[in-house]
C-alpha positions as CSV (number, residue, x, y, z in Angstrom):
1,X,0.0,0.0,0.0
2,X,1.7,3.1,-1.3
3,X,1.9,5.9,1.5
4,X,0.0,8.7,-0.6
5,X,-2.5,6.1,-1.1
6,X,-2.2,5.4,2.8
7,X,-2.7,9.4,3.8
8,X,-5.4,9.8,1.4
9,X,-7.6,6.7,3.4
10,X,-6.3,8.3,6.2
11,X,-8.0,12.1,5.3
12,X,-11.1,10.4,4.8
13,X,-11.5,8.4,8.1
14,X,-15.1,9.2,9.9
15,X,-14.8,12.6,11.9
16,X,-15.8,12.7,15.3
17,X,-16.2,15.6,17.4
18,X,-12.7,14.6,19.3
19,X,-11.0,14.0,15.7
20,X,-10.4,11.2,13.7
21,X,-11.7,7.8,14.6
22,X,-9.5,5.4,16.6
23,X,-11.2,2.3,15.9
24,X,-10.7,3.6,12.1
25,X,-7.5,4.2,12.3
26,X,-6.7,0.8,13.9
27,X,-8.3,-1.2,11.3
28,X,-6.3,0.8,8.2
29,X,-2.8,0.1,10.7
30,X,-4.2,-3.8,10.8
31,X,-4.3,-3.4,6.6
32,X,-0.7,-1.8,6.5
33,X,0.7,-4.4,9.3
34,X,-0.7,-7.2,6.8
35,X,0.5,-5.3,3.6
36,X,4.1,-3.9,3.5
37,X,4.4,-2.4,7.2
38,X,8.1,-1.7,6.4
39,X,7.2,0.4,3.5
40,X,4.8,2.6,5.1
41,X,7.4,3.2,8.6
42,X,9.8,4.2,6.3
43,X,8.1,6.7,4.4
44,X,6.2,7.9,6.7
45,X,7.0,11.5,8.0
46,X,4.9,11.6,11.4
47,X,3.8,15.1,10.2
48,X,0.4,14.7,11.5
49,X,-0.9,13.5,15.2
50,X,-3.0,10.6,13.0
51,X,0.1,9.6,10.8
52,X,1.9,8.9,14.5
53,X,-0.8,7.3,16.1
54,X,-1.4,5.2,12.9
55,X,2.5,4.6,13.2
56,X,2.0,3.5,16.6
57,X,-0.6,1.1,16.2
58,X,1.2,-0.6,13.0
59,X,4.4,-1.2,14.9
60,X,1.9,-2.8,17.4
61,X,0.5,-5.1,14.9
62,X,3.5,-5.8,12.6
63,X,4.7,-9.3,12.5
64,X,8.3,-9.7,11.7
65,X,11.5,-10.8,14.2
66,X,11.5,-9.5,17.5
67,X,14.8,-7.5,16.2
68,X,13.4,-6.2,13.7
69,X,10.4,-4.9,15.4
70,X,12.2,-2.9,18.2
71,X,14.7,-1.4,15.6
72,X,11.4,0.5,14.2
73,X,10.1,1.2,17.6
74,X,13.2,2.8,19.4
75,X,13.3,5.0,15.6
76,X,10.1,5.5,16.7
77,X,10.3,6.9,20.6
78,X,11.8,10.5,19.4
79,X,8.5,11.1,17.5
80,X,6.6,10.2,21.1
81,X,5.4,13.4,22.1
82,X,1.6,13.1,23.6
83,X,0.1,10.8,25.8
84,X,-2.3,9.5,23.2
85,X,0.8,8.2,20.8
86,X,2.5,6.9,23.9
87,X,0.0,4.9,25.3
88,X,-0.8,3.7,22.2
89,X,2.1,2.2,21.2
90,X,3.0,0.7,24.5
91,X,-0.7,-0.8,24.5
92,X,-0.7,-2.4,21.3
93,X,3.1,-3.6,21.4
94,X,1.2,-7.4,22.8
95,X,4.9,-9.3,21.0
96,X,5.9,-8.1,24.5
97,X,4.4,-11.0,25.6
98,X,5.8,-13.6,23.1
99,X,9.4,-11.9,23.8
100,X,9.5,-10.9,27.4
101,X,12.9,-11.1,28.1
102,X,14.1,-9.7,25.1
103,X,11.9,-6.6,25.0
104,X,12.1,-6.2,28.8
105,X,16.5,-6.0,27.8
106,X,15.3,-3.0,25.4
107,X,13.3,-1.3,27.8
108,X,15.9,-1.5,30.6
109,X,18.3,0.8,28.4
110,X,15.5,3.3,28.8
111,X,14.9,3.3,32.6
112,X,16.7,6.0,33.9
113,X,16.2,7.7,31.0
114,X,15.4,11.5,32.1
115,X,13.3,12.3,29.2
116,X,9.7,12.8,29.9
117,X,7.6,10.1,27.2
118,X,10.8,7.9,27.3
119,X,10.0,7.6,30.9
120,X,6.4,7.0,30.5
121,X,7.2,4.4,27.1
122,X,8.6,1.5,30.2
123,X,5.8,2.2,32.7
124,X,3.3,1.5,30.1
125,X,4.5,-1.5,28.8
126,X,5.4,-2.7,31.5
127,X,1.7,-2.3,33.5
128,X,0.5,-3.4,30.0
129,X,2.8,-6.5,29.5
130,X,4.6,-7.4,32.7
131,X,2.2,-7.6,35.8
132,X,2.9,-11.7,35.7
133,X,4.5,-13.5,38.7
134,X,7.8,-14.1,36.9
135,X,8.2,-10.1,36.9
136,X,6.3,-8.4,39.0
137,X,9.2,-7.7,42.1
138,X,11.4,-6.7,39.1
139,X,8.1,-4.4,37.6
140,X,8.1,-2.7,41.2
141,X,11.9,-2.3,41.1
142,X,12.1,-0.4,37.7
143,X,8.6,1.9,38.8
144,X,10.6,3.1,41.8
145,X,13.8,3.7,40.1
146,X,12.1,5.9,37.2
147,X,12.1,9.3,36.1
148,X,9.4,11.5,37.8
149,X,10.2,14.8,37.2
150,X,7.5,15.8,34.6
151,X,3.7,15.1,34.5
152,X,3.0,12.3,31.7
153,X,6.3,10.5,33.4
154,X,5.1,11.2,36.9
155,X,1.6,9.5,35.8
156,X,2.5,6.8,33.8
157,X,4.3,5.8,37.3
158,X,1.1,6.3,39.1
159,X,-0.9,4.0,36.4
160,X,1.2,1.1,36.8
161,X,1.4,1.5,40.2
162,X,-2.5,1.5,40.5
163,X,-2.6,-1.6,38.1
164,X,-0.2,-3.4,40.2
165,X,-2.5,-2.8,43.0
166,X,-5.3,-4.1,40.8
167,X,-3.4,-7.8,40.2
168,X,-1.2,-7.6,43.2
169,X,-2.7,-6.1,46.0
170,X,-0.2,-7.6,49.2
171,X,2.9,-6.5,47.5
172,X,1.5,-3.1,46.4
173,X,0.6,-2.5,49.7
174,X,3.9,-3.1,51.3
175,X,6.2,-2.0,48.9
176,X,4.3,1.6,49.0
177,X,4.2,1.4,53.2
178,X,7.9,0.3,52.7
179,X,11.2,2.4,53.6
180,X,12.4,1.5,50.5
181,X,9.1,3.0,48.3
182,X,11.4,5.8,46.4
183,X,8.7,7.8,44.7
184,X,8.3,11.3,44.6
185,X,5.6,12.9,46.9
186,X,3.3,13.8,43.8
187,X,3.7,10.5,42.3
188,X,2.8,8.7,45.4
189,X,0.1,10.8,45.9
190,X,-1.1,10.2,42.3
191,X,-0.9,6.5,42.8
192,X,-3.2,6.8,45.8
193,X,-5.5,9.0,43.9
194,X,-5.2,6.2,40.7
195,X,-6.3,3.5,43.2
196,X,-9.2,5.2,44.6
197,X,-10.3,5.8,41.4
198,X,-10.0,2.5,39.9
199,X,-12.7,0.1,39.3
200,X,-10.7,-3.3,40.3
201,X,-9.7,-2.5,43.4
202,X,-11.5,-3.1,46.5
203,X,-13.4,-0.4,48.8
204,X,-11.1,-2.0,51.7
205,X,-7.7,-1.1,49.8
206,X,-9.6,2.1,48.6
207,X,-9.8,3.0,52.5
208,X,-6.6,1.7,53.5
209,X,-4.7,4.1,50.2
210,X,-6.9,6.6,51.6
211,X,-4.9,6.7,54.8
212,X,-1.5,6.5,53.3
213,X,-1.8,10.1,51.3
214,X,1.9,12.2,52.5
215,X,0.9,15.9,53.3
């Protein structure tokens, strides 16, 4: 599928009041994916907030060696610059699961990474990807030791902190009443407020993250 072809389809998605239509745009990235997804993620210019997040859902779809794939998504990261893309990416990347050690190598070179969607590219995968008995101590490990200085960093920590709580409640629990709990006051305080807000976690842990908020 020839890219002008590709940003023509793209123009003339259904409209909704918030912009273009995800579930569109998903099902032209599934066509590419199946197509020539090489040819499209190298002519593709990211000059638009569709053309990334149809980038971002193609690299999720592609199939193609593991090596391959995360060559085009670390080319990829730089153009990261909203949450939408972000999350979107990190979502959709599901050969995380096929490839856990490998990807969870490539993500490590990114952990203390002190740029902002960098930061926020681990968390999300990792809450997305990771939350499994053989990872989840090393999961809490890398949330603690990440970048919080900026807001989409600061709550993509507090997201995967909340879904940790969701699938793991005990070790949530002590890890954030631990000494050794590392995160910043407003990211801790985010993860509370994450946790109180979420609809798989219990009106008893609800309470008890209540209680913990720092002043």
């Amino acid at each position: 599928m020839e890219f002008e072809s590709i940003r023509y389809k793209l123009s003339h998605l259904k409209q909704t009041k918030f912009g273009t239509s995800v579930p569109d745009i998903k099902k032209l990235a599934k066509l590419i994916a199946r197509d020539n997804y090489k040819e499209f993620i190298e002519s593709n210019d990211n000059s638009s907030f569709e053309l990334k997040l149809l980038h971002a859902f193609v690299l999720g779809y592609a199939k193609d060696d593991i090596e391959t794939i995360l060559k085009y998504f670390e080319r990829f990261m730089p153009q990261v610059d909203g949450w939408a893309v972000n999350d979107s990416l990190c979502q959709s990347f599901k050969i995380s699961r096929k490839y856990q050690e490998v990807v969870w190598d490539f993500l490590m070179k990114y952990k203390n990474s002190k740029k902002e969607f960098e930061s926020r590219i681990v968390s999300v995968v990792l809450l997305s990807h990771y939350l499994n008995d053989n990872y989840i101590d090393k999961v809490i490990k890398v949330l603690n030791e990440l970048n919080t200085d900026d807001y989409y960093s600061q709550m993509g920590v507090a997201w995967a902190v909340a879904t940790v709580m969701a699938k793991y409640p005990k070790k949530c629990l002590d890890y954030l009443n631990s000494k050794e709990c590392n995160l910043g006051k407003i990211t801790y305080n985010k993860s509370l407020q994450k946790i109180r807000e979420s609809l798989r976690v219990s009106d008893e842990i609800k309470r008890t993250a209540k209680g913990l908020k720092r002043a």
